[in-house]
N, C-alpha and C positions, 0 to 999 in steps of 0.2 A: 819429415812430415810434421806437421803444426796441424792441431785441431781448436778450431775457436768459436766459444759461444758468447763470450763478451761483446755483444752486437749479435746482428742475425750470424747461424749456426753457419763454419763452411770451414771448410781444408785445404791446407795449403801444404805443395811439394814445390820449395825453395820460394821463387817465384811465380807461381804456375797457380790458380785455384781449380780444385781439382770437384768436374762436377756431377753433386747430388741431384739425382731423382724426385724432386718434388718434394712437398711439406710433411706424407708420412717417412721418408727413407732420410732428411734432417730430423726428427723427432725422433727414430730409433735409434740413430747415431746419438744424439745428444742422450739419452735417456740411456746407453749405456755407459757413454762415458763418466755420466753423475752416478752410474752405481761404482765408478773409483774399482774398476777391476772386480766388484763383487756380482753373484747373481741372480738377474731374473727372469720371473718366472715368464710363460707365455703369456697368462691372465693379466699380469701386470702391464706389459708391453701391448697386448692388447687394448686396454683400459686407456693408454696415452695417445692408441692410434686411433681408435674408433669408440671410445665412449663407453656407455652402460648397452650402446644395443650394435655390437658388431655381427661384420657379414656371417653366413654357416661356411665360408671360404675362409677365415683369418687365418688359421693354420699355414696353411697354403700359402695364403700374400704372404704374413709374415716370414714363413721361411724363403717368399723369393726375395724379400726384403734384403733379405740376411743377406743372400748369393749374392743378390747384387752390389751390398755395402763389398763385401769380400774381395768381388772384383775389381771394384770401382780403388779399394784404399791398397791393395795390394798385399804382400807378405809382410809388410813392417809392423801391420793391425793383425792382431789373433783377434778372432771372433770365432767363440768357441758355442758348438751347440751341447750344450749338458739338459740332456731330456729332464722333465719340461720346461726350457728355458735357456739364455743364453747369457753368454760371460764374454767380454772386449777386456783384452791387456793391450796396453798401448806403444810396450816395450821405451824405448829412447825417444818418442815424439813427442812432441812439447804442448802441453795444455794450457792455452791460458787462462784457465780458470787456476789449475795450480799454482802458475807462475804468480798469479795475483794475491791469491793466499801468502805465498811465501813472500813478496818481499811485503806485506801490508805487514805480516807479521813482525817482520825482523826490522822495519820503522817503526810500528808501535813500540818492540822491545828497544830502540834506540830514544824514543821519545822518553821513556820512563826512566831510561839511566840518564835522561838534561844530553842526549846527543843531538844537539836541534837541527844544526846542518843537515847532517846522515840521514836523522830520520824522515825531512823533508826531501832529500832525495830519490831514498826508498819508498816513499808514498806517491811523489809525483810520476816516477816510474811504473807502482804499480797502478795508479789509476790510467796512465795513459794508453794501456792494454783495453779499457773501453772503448767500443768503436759504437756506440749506443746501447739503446736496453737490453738486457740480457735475454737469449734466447726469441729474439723479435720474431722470426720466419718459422717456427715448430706450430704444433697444436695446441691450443687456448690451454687441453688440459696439463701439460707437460708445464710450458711459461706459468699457469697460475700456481700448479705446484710449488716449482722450486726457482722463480723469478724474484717473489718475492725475499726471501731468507739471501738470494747472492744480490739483492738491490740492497741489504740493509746493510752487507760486508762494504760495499759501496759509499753506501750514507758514513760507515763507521770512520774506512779510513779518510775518505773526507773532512772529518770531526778533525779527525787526528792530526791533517795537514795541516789546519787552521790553527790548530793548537800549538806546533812548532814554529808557524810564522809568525804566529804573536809573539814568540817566547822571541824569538828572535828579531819582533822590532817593526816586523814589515805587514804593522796594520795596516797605511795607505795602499799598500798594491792588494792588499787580502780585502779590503774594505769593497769593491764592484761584484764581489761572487760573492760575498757575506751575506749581500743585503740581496743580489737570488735570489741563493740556497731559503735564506730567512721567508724569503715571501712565499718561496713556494712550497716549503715548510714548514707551518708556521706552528705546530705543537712537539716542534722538535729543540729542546729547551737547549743542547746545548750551540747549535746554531744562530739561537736567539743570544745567550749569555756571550756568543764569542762577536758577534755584530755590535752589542754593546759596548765591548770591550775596544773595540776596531773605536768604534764611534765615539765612544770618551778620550780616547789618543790622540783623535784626528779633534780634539776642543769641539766637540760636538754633544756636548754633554746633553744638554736637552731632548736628542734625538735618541742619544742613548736612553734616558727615561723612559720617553714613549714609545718608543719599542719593549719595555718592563711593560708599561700600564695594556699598551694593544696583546701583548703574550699574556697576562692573569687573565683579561678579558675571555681571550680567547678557548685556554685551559679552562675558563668557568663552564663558559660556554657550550663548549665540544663533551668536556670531561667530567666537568662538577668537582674537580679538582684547583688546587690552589698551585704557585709557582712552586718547582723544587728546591731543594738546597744549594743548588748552583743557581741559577738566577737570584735566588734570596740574596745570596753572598756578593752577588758582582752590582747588585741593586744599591746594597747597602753600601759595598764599597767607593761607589760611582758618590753617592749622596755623604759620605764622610770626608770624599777625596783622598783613599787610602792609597799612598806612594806606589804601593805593592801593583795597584789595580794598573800603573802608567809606566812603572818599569819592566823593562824585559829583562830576560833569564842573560845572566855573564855571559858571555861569546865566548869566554875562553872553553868554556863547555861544550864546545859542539867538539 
């Protein structure tokens, strides 16, 4: 069994997707699964199905809820009712919310030891467990919850993938999702410092600048704030022509 909220919510047995009940019966699945084994309450699980003014039935729905999930995923899902409130162990099925956790993580910890290959392996991997926005098909209140906190896990190890293919040389293929990421991010400084970075490699040195001068702009703008210390530093270095800024990291390091 595979449960996946990395795009719209749905479960899968091998090949088979196995099917949910409608927009409240994927939100109480997905909303135990983020409690990670832990438990909640009914109020809570109320609160993601029906808002600040649920039916005087919730009880009710929500426990056929339950039965249904129950039946529906089989023995391999405990769903456990612990009065007032409910607890999912997911035993041996595979989450890929987990799974993306884990290997963003163990790229990141390969990026910081200079393993630049590996780490961009283990990133391309974990991002490609996205199958669109996270939790797209649940309740506005479920997605506005906790959509946003697994879109910035997202944004991160995206950061992270850019930052090994540079180390390793391969501005011009990172350079058409740089400039994107960049536009459609545009107060997200280090997408902006790694486009420029892309953009001074590829002798594009000009475009690298103007994309510094459109991001302070923009930071004034939006934030009242000034560039960070990464953009400062890849700014400067663009305009010194510091070696550093055009060579990539030894290969013998991956």
């Amino acid at each position: 069994m595979e449960y996946r909220i990395l795009g719209p919510v749905e479960v899968r047995d091998g090949d088979t997707e196995v099917s949910l009940d409608g927009t409240k019966q994927r939100t109480a699945l997905a909303a135990l699964l983020l409690a990670h084994g832990n438990f909640l309450s009914d109020s809570e699980l109320s609160a993601l199905l029906w808002g600040a003014h649920p039916p005087a039935t919730r009880n009710a729905q929500l426990y056929n809820h339950m039965s249904r999930l129950r039946k529906i995923l089989g023995p391999e899902a405990s769903i456990v009712r612990r009065s007032p409130g409910y607890q999912m162990r997911i035993g041996p099925a595979r989450f890929d919310l987990l799974d993306f956790e884990r290997l963003s993580a163990n790229g990141q910890a390969a990026l910081r030891a200079g393993r630049y290959g590996e780490a961009g392996g283990l990133l391309r991997d974990a991002l490609a467990l996205w199958r669109g926005p996270a939790l797209a098909n649940v309740s506005e209140r479920l997605a506005g919850a906790e959509g946003p906190r697994i879109e910035e896990a997202r944004l991160f190890a995206l950061g992270a993938l850019f930052e090994a293919d540079l180390a390793l040389g391969r501005h011009a293929q990172a350079l058409p999702e740089l400039i994107r990421l960049a536009a459609r991010y545009p107060l997200r400084e280090r997408f902006q410092a790694q486009l420029m970075t892309a953009l001074y490699r590829c002798d594009r040195q000009a475009d690298a600048l103007a994309i510094f001068d459109r991001s302070r702009r923009m930071l004034a703008e939006e934030l009242g704030v000034e560039p960070g210390q990464l953009l400062r530093e890849v700014h400067r270095a663009i305009l010194t022509a510091d070696p550093a800024l055009r060579s990539p990291a030894d290969l013998t390091a991956v």
